[in-house]
KEKOL-791305 format. One record per residue (C-alpha): residue number from 1; x, y, z. Coordinates in nm, 4 decimals, padded with zeros to 6 digits. Example, Ala and Ser with C-alpha at 12.3 -4.5 7.8 and 13.67 -1.06 7.14 Angstrom:
2
<1; <01.2300; -00.4500; 00.7800>>
<2; <01.3670; -00.1060; 00.7140>>
***
This chain:
97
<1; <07.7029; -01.6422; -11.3121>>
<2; <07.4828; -01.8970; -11.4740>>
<3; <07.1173; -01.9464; -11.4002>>
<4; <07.0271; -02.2961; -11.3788>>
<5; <06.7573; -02.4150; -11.6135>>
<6; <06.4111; -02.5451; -11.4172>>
<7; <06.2012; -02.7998; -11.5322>>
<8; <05.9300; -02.6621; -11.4756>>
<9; <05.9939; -02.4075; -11.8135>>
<10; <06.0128; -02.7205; -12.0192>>
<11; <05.6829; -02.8479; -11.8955>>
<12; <05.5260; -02.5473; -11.9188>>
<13; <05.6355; -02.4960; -12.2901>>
<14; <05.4951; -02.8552; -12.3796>>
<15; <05.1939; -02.7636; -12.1912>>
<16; <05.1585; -02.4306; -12.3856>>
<17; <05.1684; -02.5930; -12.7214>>
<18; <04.9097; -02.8744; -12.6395>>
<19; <04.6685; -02.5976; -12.5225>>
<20; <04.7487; -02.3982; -12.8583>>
<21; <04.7070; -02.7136; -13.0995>>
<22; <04.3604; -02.7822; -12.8679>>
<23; <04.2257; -02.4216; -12.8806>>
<24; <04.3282; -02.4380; -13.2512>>
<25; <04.1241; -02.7552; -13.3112>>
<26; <03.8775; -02.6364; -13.0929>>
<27; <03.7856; -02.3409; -13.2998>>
<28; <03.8512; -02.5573; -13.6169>>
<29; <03.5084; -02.8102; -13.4293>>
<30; <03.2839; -02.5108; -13.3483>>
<31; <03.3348; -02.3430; -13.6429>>
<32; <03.3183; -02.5738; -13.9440>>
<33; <03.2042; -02.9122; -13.8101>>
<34; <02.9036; -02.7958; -13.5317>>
<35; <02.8026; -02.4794; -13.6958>>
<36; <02.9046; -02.4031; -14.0063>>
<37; <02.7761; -02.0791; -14.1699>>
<38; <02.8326; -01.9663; -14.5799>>
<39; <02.8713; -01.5976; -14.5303>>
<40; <02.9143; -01.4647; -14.9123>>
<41; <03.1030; -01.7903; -15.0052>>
<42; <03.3699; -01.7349; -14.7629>>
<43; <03.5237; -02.1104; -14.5734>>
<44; <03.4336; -02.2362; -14.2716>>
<45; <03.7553; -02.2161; -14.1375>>
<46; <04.0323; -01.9579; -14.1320>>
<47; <04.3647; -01.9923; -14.0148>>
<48; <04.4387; -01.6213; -14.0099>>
<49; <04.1524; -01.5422; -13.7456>>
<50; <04.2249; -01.8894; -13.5284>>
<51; <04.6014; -01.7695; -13.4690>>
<52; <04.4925; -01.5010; -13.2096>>
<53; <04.2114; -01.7104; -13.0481>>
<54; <04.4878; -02.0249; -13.0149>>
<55; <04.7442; -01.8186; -12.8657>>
<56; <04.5341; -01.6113; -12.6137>>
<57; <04.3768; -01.9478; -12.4747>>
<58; <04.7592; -02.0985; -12.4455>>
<59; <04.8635; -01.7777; -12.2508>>
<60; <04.5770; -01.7780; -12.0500>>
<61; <04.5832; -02.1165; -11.9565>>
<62; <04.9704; -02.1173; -11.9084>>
<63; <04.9391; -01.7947; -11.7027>>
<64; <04.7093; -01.9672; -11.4950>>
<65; <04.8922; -02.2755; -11.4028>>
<66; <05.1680; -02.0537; -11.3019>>
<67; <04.9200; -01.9039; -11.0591>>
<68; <04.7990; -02.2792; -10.9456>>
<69; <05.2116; -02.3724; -10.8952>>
<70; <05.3151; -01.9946; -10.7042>>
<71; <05.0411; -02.0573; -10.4990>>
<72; <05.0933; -02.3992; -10.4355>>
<73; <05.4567; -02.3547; -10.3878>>
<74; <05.4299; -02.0819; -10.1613>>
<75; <05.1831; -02.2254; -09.9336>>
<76; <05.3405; -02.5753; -09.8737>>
<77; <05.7066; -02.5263; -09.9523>>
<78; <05.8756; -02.5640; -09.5760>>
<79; <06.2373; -02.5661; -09.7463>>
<80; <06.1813; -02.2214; -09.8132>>
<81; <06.3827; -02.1232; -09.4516>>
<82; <06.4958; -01.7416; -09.5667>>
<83; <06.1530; -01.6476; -09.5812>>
<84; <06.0337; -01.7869; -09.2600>>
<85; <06.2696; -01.6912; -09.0650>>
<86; <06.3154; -01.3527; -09.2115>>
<87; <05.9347; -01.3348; -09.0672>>
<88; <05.9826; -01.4516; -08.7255>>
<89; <06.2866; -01.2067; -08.7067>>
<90; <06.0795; -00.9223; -08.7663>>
<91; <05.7891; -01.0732; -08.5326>>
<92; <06.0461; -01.0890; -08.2658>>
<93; <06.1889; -00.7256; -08.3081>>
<94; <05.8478; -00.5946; -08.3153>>
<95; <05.7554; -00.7941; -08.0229>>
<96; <06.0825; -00.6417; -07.7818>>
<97; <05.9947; -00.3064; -07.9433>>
***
């Protein structure tokens, strides 16, 4: 049995990566180019500590167009028919109960 590929998993790997090479340049801006502090002659900019901030902001913000497209899908997909009328069923059994 194979399981068909969406295309929605393609767009939202390209959209994960463009929010991880944002975040990344994001933290690269506030950190060395708007405030840039010498703590004991450290850099301005580490890669090390931007990894985790980069990839927590692309989860986040993939997580939560998931959200935006369940929720949208859900509320004004009327192809969905097992749903529906798995619903109705039940309203009617409860109703000649």
């Amino acid at each position: 049995m194979k399981v068909p590929k969406k295309k929605f998993s393609y767009f939202l790997f390209i959209y994960g990566t463009i929010v991880f090479i944002l975040s990344f340049l994001f933290n690269y801006w506030a950190n060395a180019i708007v405030n840039p502090q010498v703590l004991s002659a450290k850099p301005y900019f580490h890669i090390i500590t931007s990894l985790p901030f980069a990839f927590e902001m692309s989860l986040f913000f993939s997580g939560l167009l998931v959200f935006i497209r369940f929720v949208l899908v859900t509320r004004y997909n009327t192809q969905n028919s097992y749903l529906s009328n798995n619903i109705s069923k039940s309203e009617q059994n409860e109703n000649l109960s």
